[in-house]
N, C-alpha and C positions, 0 to 999 in steps of 0.2 A: 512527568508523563507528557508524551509527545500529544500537540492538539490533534484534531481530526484536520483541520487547517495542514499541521504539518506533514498528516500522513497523504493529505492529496498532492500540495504543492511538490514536496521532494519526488513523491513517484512520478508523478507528471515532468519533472525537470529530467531526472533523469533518463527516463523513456523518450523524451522531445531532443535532448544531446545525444543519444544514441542515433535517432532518428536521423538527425544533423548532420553528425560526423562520422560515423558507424555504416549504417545501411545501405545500401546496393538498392534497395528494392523499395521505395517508397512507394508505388504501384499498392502494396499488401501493407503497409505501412502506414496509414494516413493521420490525417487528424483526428481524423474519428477513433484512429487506435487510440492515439496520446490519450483520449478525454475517459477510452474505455480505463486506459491503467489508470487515470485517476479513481476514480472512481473505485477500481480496485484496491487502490493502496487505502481505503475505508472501508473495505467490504467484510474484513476481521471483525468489526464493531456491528456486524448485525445484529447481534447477540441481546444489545440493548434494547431496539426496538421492539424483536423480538421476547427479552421477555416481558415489558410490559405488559404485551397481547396475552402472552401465558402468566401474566398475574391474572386476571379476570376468571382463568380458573381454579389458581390456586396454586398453579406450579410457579418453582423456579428456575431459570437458567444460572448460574453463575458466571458474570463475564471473566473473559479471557482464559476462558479452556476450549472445548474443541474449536472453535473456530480461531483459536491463537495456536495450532500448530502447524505444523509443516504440510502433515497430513493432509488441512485442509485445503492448502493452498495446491500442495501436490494431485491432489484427483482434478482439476480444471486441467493439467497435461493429458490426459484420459481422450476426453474429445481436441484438443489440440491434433494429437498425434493420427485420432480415424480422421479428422477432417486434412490434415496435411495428406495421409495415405490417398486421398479420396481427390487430390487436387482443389482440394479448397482454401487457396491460401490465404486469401482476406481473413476467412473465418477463423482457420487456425491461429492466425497473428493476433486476432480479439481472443484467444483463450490462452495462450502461452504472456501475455501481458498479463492478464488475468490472473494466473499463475502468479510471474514478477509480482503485480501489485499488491497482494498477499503474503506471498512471502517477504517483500518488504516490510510491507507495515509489523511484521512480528521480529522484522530482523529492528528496527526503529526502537518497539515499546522490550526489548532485550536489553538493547542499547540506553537507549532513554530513559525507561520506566513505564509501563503500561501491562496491560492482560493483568494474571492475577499478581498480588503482591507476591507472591515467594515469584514468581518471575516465570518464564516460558517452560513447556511441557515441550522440548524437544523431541522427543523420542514417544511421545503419545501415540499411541496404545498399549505399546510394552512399558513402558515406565512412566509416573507420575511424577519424577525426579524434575524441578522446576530451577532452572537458570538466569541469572539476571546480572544485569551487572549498573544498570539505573542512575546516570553519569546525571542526571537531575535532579535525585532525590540527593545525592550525595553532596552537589553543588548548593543544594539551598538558599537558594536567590530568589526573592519574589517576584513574578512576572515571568519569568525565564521563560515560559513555552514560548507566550503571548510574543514576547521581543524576538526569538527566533523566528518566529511565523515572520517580523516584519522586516528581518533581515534577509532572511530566504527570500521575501517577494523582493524584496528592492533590488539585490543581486540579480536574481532573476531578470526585473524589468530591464534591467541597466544591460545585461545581455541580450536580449531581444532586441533593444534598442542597435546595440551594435552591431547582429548579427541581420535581421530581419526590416530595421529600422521601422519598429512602431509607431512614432511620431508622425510619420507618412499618411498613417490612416484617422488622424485623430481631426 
């Protein structure tokens, strides 16, 4: 199962290379987006926090169903799209990452292993039919998240380094 580590760092990398190489418009763009997708690409895992809170009543959530589907990631397009109508495009670019970073982190723990074990509710609300294919459970390596997280950042640095030249600021 992918860490919370890996579900900010990847989303973050790939939103900042898109940024990079991709976009016209840095203007709507900023850094401030990049840190909103991080952030997104954990925002599936609210579920935890939350239920904690709703233990104290009594209730439960069970992690990785509604907020590990599509669904959920799909309605932050909702205000994306009035705020693009409306000429708001900073704002719209914070809810369409939004979006990416959600639908990431559940395309990840699909891939990986994460939400519930029988795997992602795709098609939630019409079906409970859950999908996975969990290339980490199947691997069985101990450490494995943990060593990805520090493979990911060190590629990463190692690109900054070359593209932005990090060291500069150090």
């Amino acid at each position: 199962m992918p860490l919370a580590v890996t579900h900010v760092l990847l989303t973050i990398i790939i939103v900042d290379l898109y940024r990079d190489y991709v976009t016209k418009h840095k203007k709507y763009f900023t850094l401030y987006t990049v840190f909103i997708a991080g952030f997104a690409g954990l925002l599936p895992d609210i579920d935890l926090p939350f239920n904690l809170f709703l233990n104290f009543f009594g209730l439960n959530v069970l992690h990785g169903t509604i907020t590990h589907t599509p669904l959920f990631g799909l309605i932050f397009l909702i205000p994306a799209f009035i705020f693009l109508y409306f000429k708001k495009h900073k704002i719209a670019m914070l809810f369409f990452v939004t979006c990416f970073g959600v639908l990431f982190h559940i395309f990840l723990d699909y891939l990986l292993g994460g939400g519930l074990y029988e795997g992602i509710m795709f098609f939630y609300p019409l079906s409970n039919a859950a999908f996975k294919i969990h290339l980490l459970s199947k691997l069985n390596i101990p450490n494995m998240p943990a060593a990805i997280d520090a493979i990911i950042l060190l590629i990463w640095l190692w690109h900054e380094e070359i593209k932005h030249k990090i060291s500069d600021f150090i």
